[in-house]
Backbone as JSON, one array per atom type, in Angstrom:
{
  "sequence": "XXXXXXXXXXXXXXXXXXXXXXXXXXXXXXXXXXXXXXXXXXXXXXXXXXXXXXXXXXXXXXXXX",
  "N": [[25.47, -43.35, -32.36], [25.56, -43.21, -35.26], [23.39, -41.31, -35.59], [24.24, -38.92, -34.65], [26.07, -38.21, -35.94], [24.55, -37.8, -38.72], [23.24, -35.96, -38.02], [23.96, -33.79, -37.84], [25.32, -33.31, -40.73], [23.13, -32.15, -42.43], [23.97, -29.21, -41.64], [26.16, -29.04, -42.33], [26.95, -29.42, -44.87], [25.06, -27.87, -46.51], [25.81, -25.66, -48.0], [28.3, -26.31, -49.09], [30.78, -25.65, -51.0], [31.11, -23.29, -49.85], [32.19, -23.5, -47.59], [34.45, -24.32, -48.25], [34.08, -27.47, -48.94], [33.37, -31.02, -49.97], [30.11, -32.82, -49.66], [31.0, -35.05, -49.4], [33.19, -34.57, -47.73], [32.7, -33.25, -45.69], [31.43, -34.61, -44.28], [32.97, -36.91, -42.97], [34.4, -34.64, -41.46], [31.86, -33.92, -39.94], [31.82, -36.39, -38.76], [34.26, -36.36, -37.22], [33.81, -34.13, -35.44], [32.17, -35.15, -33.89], [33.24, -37.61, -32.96], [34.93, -36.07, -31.12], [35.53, -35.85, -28.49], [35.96, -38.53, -27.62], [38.21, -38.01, -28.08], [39.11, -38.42, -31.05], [41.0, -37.8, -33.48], [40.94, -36.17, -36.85], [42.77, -37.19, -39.08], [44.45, -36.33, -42.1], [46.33, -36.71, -45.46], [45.45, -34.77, -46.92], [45.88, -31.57, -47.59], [45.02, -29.32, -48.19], [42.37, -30.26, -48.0], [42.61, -30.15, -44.92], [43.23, -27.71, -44.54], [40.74, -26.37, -44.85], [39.01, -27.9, -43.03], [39.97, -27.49, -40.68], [39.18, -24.43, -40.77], [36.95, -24.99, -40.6], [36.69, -25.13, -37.52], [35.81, -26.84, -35.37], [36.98, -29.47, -35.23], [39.35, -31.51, -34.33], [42.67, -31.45, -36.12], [44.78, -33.51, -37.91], [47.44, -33.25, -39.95], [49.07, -36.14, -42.1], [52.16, -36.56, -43.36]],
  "CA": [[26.54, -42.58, -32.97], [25.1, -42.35, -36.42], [22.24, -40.16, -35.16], [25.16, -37.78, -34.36], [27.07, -37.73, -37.0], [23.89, -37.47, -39.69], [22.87, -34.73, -37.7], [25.35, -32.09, -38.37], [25.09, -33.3, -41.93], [23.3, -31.02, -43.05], [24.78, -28.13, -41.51], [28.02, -28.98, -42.8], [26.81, -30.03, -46.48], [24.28, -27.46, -46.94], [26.85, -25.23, -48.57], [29.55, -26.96, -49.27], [31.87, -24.89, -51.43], [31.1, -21.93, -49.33], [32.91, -23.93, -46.47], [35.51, -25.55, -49.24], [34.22, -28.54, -48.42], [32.67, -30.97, -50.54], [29.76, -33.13, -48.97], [31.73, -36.25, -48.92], [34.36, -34.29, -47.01], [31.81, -32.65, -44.83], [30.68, -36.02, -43.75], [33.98, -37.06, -42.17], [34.68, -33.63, -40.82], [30.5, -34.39, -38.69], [32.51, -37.79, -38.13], [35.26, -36.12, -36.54], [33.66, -33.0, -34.37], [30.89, -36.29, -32.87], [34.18, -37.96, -32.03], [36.31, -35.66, -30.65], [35.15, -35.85, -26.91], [36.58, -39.65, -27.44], [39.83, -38.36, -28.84], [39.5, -38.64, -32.23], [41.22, -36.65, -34.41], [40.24, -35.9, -38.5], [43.72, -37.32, -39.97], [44.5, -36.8, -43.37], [47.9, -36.25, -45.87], [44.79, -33.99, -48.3], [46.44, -30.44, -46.89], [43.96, -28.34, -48.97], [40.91, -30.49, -47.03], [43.01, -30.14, -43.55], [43.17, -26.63, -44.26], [39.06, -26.08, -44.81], [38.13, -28.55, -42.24], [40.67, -26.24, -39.74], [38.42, -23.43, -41.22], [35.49, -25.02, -39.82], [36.52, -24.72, -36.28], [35.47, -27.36, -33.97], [37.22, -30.91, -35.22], [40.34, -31.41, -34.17], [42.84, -32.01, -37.54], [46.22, -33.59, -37.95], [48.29, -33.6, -41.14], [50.39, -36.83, -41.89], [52.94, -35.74, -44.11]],
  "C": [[26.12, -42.05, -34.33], [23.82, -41.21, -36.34], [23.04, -38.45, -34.69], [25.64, -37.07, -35.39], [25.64, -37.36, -38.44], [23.12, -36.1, -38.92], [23.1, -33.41, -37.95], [25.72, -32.51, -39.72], [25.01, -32.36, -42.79], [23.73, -29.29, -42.68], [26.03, -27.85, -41.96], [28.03, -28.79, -44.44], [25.8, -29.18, -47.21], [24.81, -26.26, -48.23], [28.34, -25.26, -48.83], [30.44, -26.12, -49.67], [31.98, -23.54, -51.18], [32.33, -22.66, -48.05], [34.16, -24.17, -47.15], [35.48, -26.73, -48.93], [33.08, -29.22, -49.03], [31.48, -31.86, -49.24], [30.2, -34.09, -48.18], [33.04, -35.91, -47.76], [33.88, -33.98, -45.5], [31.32, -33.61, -44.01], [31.63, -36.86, -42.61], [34.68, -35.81, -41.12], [33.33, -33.49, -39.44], [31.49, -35.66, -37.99], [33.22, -37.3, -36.99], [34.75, -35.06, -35.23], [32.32, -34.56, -33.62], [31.83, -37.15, -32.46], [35.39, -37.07, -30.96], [36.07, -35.79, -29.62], [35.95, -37.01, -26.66], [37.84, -39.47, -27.98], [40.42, -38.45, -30.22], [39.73, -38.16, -33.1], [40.69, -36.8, -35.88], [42.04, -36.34, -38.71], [43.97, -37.58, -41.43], [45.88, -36.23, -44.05], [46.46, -35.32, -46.97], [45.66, -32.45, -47.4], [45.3, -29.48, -46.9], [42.39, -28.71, -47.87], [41.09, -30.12, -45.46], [42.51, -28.58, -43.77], [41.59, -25.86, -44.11], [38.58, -26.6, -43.51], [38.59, -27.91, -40.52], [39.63, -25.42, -39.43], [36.66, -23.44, -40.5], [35.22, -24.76, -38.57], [36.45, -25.93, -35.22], [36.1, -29.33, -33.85], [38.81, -30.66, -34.74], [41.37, -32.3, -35.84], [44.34, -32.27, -37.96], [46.41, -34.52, -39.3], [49.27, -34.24, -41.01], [50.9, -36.22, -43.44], [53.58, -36.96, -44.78]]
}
C-alpha cells in the first residue's frame, strides 16, 4: 500500500500551490485516490482543502460539516 500511495507523491506535490494543495495535503489526497477502489473516501470539515482536492479529480471527497 505504501508503494502506492508514495507513488503519486510526487505528482501531486510537485507543484503544490499550482494545485492549492500543500504537500502535506497532497499526501492524504495520494492516500485517498490509492484507496478509493476499497471505498474510502478523503473526509474532512477543511472546505477550502475539500474544495482543491475536488479540483484534483479522481479522490472521492466528503465534507463533515
Amino acid at each position: 500500500m505504501s508503494e502506492l500511495v508514495l507513488g503519486e507523491l510526487p505528482r501531486l506535490a510537485t507543484r503544490p500551490s499550482r494545485r492549492n494543495l500543500s504537500a502535506y495535503h497532497a499526501a492524504y489526497v495520494a492516500l485517498a485516490e490509492a484507496l478509493r477502489d476499497g471505498g474510502a473516501p478523503l473526509l474532512t470539515a477543511d472546505a477550502r482543502f475539500a474544495r482543491a482536492a475536488r479540483a484534483h479529480g479522481r479522490a472521492e471527497v466528503l465534507l463533515a460539516r
